[in-house]
N, C-alpha and C positions, 0 to 999 in steps of 0.2 A: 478565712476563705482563700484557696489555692489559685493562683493565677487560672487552670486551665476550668475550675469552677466557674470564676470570674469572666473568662472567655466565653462560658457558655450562657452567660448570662448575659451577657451581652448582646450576644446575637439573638438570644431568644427575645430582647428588649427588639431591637433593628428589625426583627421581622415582626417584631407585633407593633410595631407605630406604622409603618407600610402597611399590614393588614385593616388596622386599624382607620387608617385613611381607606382604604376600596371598601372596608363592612360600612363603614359611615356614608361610603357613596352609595353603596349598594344601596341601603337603607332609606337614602333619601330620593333616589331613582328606583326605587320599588314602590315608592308611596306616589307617584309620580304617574308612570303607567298606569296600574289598574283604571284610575279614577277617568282619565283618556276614553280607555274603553268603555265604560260604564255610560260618560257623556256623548261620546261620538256614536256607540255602538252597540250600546245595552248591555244590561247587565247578564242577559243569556248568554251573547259573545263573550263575555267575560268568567262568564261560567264555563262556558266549551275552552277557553284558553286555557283557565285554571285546570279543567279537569286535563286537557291533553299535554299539559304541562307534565302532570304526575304519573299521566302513561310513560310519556316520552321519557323522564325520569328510571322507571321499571325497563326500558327496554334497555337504559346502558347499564343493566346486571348482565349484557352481555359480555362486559370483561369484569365482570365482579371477582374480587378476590387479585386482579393484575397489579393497578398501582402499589396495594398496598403488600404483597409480595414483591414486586420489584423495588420498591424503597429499602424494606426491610436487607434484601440482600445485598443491597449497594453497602451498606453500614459498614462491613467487614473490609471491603476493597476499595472504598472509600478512603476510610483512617490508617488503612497501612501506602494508600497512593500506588492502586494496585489498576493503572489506567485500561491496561490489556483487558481484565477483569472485567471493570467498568464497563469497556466499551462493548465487551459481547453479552452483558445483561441488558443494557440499553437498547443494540441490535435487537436482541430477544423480543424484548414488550414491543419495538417497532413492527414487529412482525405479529405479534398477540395482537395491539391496536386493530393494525390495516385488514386482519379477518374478524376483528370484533366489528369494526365499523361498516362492512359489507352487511351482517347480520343486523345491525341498528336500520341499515336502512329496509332490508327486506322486514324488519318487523312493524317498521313505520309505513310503508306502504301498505303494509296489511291494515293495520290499526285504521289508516286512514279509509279505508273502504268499507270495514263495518261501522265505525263509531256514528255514521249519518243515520242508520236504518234506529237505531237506540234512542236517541235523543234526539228531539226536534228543537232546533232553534229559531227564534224569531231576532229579527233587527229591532234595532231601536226605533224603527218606523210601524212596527207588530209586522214586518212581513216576515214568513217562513227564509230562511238560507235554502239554498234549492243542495241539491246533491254534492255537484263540483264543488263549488265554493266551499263546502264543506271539510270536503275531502284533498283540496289546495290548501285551504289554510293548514291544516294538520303535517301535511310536507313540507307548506313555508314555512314549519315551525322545526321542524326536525334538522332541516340544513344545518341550523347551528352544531345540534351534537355528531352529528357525522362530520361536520369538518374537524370537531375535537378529535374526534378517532383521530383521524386519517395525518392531523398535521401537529397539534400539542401535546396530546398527553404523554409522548416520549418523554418531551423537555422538565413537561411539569414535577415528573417520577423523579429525575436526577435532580432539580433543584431542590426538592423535598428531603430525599434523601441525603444532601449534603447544606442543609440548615440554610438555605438561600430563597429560599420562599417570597422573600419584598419583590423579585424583580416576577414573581407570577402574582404578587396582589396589584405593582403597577402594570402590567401587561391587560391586565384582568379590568382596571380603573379605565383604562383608555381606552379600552372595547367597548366598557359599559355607559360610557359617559356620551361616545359617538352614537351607537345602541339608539338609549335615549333622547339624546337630539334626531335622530332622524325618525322616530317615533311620534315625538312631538308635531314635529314640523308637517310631517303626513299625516295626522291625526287634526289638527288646525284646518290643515288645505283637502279635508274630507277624500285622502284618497282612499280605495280600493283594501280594504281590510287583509289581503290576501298577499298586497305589493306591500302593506305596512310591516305584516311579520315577515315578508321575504327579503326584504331589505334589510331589516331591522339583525333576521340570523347571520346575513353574513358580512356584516360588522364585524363577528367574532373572527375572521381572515387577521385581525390587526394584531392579537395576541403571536399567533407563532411566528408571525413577523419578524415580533421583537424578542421574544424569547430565544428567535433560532439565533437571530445577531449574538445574542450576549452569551449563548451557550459556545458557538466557535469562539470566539471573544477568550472567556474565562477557562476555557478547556478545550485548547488546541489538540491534546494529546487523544482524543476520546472520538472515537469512530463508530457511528449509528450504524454503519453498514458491515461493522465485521462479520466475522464468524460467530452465530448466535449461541448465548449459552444457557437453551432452554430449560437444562436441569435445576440451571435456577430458580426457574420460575416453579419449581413442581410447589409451593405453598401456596400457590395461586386457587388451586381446588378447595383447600382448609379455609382460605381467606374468603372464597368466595359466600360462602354463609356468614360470616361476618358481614359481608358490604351489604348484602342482600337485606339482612335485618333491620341494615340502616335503612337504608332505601324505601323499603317496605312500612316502616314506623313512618318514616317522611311526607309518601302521598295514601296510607292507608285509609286515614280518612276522607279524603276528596275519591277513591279507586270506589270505596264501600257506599261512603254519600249517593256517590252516579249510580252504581247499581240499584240501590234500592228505591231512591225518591226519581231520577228519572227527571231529574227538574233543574237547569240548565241556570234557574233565577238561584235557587235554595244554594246551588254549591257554590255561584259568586259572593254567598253571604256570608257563607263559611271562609271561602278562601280570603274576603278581607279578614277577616279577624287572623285568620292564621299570616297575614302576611306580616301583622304586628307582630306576631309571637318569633317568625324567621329573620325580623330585622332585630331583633331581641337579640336570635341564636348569632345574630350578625359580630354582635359584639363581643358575645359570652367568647366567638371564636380568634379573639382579640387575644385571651388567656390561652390557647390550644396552638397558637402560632409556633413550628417547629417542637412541637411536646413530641410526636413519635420519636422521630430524629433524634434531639438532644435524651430522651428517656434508652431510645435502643441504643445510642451510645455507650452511654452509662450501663446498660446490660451488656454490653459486647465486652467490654471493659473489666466488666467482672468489680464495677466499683460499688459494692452490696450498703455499704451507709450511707453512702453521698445520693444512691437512690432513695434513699427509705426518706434520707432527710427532704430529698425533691419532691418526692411525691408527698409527705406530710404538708408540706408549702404550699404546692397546687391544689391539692384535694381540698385544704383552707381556701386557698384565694377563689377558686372555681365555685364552690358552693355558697360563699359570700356574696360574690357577685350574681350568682343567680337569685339567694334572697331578695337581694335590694331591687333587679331588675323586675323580677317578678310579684313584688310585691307592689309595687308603683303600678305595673300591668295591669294586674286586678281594680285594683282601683279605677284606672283612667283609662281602658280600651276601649268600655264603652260610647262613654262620651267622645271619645276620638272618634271610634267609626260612626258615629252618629254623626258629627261634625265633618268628618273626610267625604261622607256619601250625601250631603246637604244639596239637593236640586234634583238627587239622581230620586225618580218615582215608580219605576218601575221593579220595584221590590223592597219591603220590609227589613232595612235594616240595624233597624232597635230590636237588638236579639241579647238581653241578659246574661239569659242560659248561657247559649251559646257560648259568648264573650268569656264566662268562670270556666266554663267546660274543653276550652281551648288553653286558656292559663290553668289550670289544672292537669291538662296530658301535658303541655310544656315541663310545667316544675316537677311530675312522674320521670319524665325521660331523663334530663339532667341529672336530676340528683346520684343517676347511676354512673354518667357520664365521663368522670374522671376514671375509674373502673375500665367502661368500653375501651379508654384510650391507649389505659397499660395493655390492654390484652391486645391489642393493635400493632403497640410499640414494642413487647417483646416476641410477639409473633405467634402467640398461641392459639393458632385458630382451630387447629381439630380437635385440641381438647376442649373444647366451650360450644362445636357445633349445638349441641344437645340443650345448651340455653338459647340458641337462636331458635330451634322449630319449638320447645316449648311455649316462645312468645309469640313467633308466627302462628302457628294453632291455638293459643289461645284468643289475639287478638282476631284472626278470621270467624271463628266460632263464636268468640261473646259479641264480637262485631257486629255481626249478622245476626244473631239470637236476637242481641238488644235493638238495633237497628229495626225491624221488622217489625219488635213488639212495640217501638215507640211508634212507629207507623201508624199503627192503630188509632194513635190517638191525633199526633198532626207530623206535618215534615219539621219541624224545628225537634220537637221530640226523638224522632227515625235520628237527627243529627247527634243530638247529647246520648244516645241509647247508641252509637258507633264509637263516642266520642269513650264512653264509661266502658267498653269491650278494652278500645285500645290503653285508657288506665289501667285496668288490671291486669293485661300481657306483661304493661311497663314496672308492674310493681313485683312481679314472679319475676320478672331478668333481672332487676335488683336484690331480689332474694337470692337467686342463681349467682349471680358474682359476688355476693358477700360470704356465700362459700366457700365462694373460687379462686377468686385476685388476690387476698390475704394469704391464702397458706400456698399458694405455688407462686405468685409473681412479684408481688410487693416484702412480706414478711411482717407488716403493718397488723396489730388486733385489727379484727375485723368488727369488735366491741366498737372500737373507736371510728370508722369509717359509719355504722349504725348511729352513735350517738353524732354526729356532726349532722349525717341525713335528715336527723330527727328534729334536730337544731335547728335547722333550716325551714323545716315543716313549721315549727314554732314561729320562728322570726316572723314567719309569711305571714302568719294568723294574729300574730300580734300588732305587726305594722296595718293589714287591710282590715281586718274585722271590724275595728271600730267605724272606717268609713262604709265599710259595705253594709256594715249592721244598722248603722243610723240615719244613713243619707245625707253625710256630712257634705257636700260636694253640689255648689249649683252651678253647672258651666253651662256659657251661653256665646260660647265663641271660642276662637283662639287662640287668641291673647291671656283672653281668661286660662284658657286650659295649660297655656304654657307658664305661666306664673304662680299656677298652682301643683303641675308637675315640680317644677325644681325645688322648692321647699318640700314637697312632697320627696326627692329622690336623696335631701341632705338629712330629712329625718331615719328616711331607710337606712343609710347609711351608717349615721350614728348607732341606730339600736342593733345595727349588725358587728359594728365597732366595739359596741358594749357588751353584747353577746363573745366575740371573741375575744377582750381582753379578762373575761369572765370565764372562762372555758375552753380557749384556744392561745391561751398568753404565747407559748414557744412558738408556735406558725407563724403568728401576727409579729411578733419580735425577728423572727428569724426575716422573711418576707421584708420587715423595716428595714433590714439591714442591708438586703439584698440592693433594695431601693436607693441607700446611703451610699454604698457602694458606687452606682451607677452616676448618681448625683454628683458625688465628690471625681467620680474621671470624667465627667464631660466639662468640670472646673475649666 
């Protein structure tokens, strides 16, 4: 392994223990809020938050396709120390943000004036929210991402692009930790639901704080205000069906759930289970820390084995780690949200279904995931448009189909009948890239990206079936529950370990070594 391998491995370690620290906070400050709301403010409010969360989410496809065009083209002017370069794509997106972020706001004022007429919400006292209140929270809620326009996502694009990611997972930690406390605290002292989330967004002021210090700091030469060099950004329209699909898979079920059931309690019951599954994705993103970056590198480079060998590495470690996460999921989401929502009565949430049908669209979406990422990282976006709308149309259409027809029968059904739409979109865009990403990006069989997928399916069904199949599992608290996760997450582990020293021996070895490496220079 060559020094500048060795270098990249490194930083890819350095940005994933930094990431690793903020997905961990996130994770434990996600579990933290909802349950707040539920207690102080019902599980309706909590439903109107969840759901206007994943609008709010849809409307920053207004710069969809930007950051991840402007990463990409830093890659080039980056590694030659081409600061002029630098500086007028930087300028660029700062001018793409500040009219994208005008646009987030007119979209969110809109949003905010029809969403009261559609759903009625009640307090945790049963009274109705009257109009404003409605229509306030929705704006106190949006401040956050209109300040991202206007004041971060510059910064975040260049530290991205130049494999420096930790000082946006700390920036991001210290936002979300103040966030949090001042959540708590006004949540405790019963204030005003409208001051809790307007407060609460503009916390996120603390990040370009500090990201603007370290960026003058680390890169004197680089001027946000030069001459902009928008030609760069023209991949930004290719990229933009790329973000879009993400996005789109992200809140598709809470967007479809509101549409169809209209019931403010039903989507709170969803969005906890999904918020296990995002503190899940919390960690998986622990593995993905600087993947564009260090991957486009290596394509810029023109270094054709040193990728194939990276990506055979990750595509192992990524799907590994998704078995064992997910397979422990299965198992224990229930009993968690059942134990997380314990006093809260005002909605039913011992949902089964639900709970498999949520770890079930999670392990669909990943297993394509390492795929998504190369098409990301080498920049391919117009040629893949045509897998993004065949997922979007498929998932709106069986969404809605199935959603409708489980209606018929109850709203938990309308959920898992939105839930089974968005599966099969996610299992046609892996079909779609196993195409695709073998014979144009990677060079990788695409035999073997299938069998590893498949592997994964297995591992899932062999570690949880027997507890789901038997009812091996009596938890009665959370103690209990935690003392049966962790032997529960070292058995996953093993049969995943056995599964790839069975079938994946060179990954697993190679990955060792990388490890070895790492271990023996921090001696």
């Amino acid at each position: 392994m060559n020094s500048r391998s060795n270098t990249r491995t490194s930083r890819f370690v350095q940005n994933t223990v930094f990431t690793a620290a903020y997905q961990l906070t996130a994770m434990l400050m996600g579990f933290v809020t909802p349950r707040l709301m539920m207690l102080f403010y019902g599980s309706q409010v909590n439903g109107l938050i969840v759901s206007a969360t994943e609008f709010l989410t849809y409307f920053r496809l207004v710069e969809a396709g930007l950051a991840a065009a402007a990463v990409y083209s830093l890659y080039k002017p980056l590694s030659e120390q081409d600061y002029e370069g630098v500086s007028a794509i930087v300028s660029a997106a700062r001018r793409f943000y500040n009219i994208a972020g005008w646009m987030f706001v007119g979209l969110t004022l809109a949003f905010g004036v029809l969403y009261p007429f559609f759903v009625p919400i009640e307090t945790v006292n049963g009274d109705l929210m009257n109009y404003w209140s409605v229509f306030l929270l929705i704006c106190a809620m949006g401040v956050s991402g209109a300040l991202e326009f206007f004041t971060l996502s510059r910064y975040r694009v260049l530290l991205t692009a130049d494999q420096r990611t930790f000082m946006v997972s700390l920036a991001s930690m210290s936002s979300l930790l103040l966030q949090t406390a001042v959540i708590v605290v006004l949540a405790y002292a019963r204030a005003n639901i409208v001051l809790v989330r307007l407060l609460a967004s503009l916390t996120i002021a603390v990040r370009p704080l500090i990201l603007g210090h370290y960026v003058k700091r680390v890169y004197p030469q680089i001027n946000a205000f030069a001459k902009p060099n928008k030609a760069a950004l023209s991949r930004r329209w290719d990229a933009m069906y790329q973000q879009f699909t993400t996005a789109f898979h992200q809140g598709a079920a809470v967007m479809l759930t509101t549409i169809i059931t209209r019931d403010a309690s039903m989507i709170s019951v969803y969005g906890t289970y999904n918020m296990v599954t995002i503190g899940l994705w919390g960690i998986l993103k622990m593995t993905t820390t600087g993947i564009y970056s260090g991957f486009g590198d290596l394509i810029v480079r023109g270094h054709r084995e040193k990728f194939q060998q990276a990506y055979r590495d990750f595509e192992y470690l990524y799907l590994a780690v998704t078995s064992i996460l997910f397979s422990v999921a299965a198992i224990m989401i229930v009993p968690f949200v059942v134990l997380y929502t314990d006093k809260i009565t005002d909605a039913n949430y011992s949902a089964p279904l639900i709970g498999m049908m949520v770890v079930l669209e999670a392990i669909t979406d990943h297993a394509k995931m390492p795929m998504d990422l190369m098409i990301t990282a080498s920049g391919k976006f117009r040629e893949t448009r045509h897998h993004c709308t065949a997922q979007i149309a498929t998932a709106l259409a069986l969404g809605l189909g199935l959603g409708y027809w489980g209606l018929q029968t109850s709203l938990t059904m309308a959920v898992v009948g939105v839930l089974s739409g968005i599966i099969l979109s996610n299992i046609l865009r892996a079909i779609l890239q196993l195409w695709f990403v073998p014979r144009h990006i990677t060079g990788v069989l695409w035999t073997s990206t299938l069998k590893r997928m498949l592997r994964m399916f297995l591992q899932v069904a062999i570690i949880a079936g027997p507890f789901l199949a038997f009812h091996l599992l009596d938890i009665n608290g959370f103690f209990k529950w935690i003392t049966l996760a962790v032997p529960l997450c070292i058995y996953a582990t093993l049969v995943t370990l056995a599964f790839g020293w069975l079938f994946d021996r060179e990954s697993l070895l190679s990955l060792a070594g990388r490890m070895k490496f790492l271990f023996q220079r921090g001696k």
